[in-house]
Every structure is written in structure tokens, then in C-alpha cells.
C-alpha positions in Angstrom: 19.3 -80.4 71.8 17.7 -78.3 68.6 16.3 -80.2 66.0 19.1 -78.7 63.9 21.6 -79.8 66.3 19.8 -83.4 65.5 19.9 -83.2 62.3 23.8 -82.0 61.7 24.3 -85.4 64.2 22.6 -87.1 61.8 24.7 -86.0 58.7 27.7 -86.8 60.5 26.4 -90.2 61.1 27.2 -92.4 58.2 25.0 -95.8 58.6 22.6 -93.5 60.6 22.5 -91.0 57.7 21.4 -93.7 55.1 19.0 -95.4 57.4 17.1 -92.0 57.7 17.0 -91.7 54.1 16.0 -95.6 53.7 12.8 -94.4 56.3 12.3 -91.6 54.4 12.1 -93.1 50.4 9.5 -95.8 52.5 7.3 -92.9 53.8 7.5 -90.8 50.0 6.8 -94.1 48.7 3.9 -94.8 50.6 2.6 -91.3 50.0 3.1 -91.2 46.8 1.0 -94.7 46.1 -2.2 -92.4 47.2 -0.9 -88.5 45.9 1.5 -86.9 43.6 2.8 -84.9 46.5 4.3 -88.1 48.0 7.0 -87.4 45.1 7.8 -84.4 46.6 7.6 -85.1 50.3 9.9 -88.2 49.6 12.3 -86.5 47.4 12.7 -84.1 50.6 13.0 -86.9 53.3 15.2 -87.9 51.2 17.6 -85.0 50.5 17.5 -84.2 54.4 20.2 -86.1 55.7 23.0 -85.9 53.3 25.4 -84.1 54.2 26.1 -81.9 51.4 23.1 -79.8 49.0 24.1 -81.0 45.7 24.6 -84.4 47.0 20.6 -83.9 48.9 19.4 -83.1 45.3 20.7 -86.0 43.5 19.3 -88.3 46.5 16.2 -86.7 46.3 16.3 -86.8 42.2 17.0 -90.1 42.1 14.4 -90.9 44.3 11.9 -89.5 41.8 13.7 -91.5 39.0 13.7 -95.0 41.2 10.2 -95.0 42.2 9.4 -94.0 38.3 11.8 -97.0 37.2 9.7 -99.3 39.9 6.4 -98.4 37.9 7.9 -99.1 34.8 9.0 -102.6 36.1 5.3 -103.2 36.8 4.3 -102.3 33.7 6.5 -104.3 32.4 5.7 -107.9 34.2 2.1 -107.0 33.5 3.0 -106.7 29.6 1.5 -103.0 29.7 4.6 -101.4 29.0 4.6 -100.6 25.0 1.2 -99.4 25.2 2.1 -96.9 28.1 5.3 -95.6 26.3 3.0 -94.8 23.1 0.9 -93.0 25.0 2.8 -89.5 24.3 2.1 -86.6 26.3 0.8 -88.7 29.2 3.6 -90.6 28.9 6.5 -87.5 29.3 4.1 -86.0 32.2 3.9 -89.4 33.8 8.0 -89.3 33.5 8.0 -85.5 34.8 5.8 -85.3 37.7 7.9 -88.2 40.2 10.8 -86.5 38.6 10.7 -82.9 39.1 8.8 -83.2 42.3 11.1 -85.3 43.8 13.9 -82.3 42.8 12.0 -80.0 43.8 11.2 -81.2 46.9 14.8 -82.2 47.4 15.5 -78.6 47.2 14.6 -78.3 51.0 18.4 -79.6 52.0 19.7 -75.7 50.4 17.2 -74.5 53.4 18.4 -76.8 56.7 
């Protein structure tokens, strides 16, 4: 069996579908607490398994947007947050990066 032929199993696999995307958000977490590039690996792990491409980049999108909302839940118990948000420009490219590399990596499902 091709690792295509395991992949399209997987699709077609509801509860088996979400679990590998459950896996996958844990590993792009986990990368992503020590690189940038975990955004974009996990947005990818993510979008993998659905079983359609637009519905791989909104997985892998909101993947970006989740793990953004976490940190902002942190800031927010640690009584951070309004300083952060009046930060500006480091603010927006703090918002873009887990964004847009999570889409972009999500972009990987138009490709398998």
C-alpha cells in the first residue's frame, strides 16, 4: 500500500481523519513553542487529512488562529495583554506570522 493509498484511507476515515489532525496540531504545537516554522509545519499536518482542499486550508488556518488565540489567553491570565496589543507593528506581525504560515503551510493538501 502507497502512502497515498494511506492517506486517501485516511480521508475516508471519519474519527480516524480527526484524530490524525488532533496528532498533528500537538506536533505544530510543540514545534512551534521552539520555531516559527512550527506554524507552518502544523498548519500542514493539519490540512493533510481533510478530505477536501478548501476544507485542508481552513483546518490549517484555523490552526494558525487557535494557537494565536491560546497566546493571547496567556497573556491575558498573566495581565500582559493591553500592553502587548499597544505594541503596534509587533503586535500585527505577531498576529501574521502563526496566521499566514499556518495557510501557507496548509496549502500542501492542493499538492496530495
Amino acid at each position: 500500500m502507497s502512502l497515498a493509498d494511506r492517506v486517501e484511507a485516511v480521508r475516508d476515515h471519519g474519527p480516524r481523519r480527526w484524530g490524525v489532525a488532533l496528532v498533528g496540531a500537538i506536533i505544530g504545537v510543540a514545534l512551534a513553542t521552539t520555531h516559527w516554522l512550527g506554524f507552518l509545519v502544523g498548519g500542514a499536518l493539519v490540512a493533510v487529512p481533510q478530505r477536501t482542499i478548501p476544507r485542508g486550508v481552513v483546518a490549517g488556518t484555523a490552526f494558525g488562529v487557535v494557537v494565536w488565540g491560546a497566546f493571547l489567553v496567556t497573556l491575558v491570565l498573566d495581565g500582559t495583554a493591553a500592553a502587548y496589543v499597544g505594541m503596534g507593528q509587533v503586535f500585527y506581525l505577531s498576529v501574521a506570522i502563526p496566521v499566514v504560515a499556518a495557510f501557507l503551510g496548509s496549502l500542501v493538501r492542493a499538492f496530495g
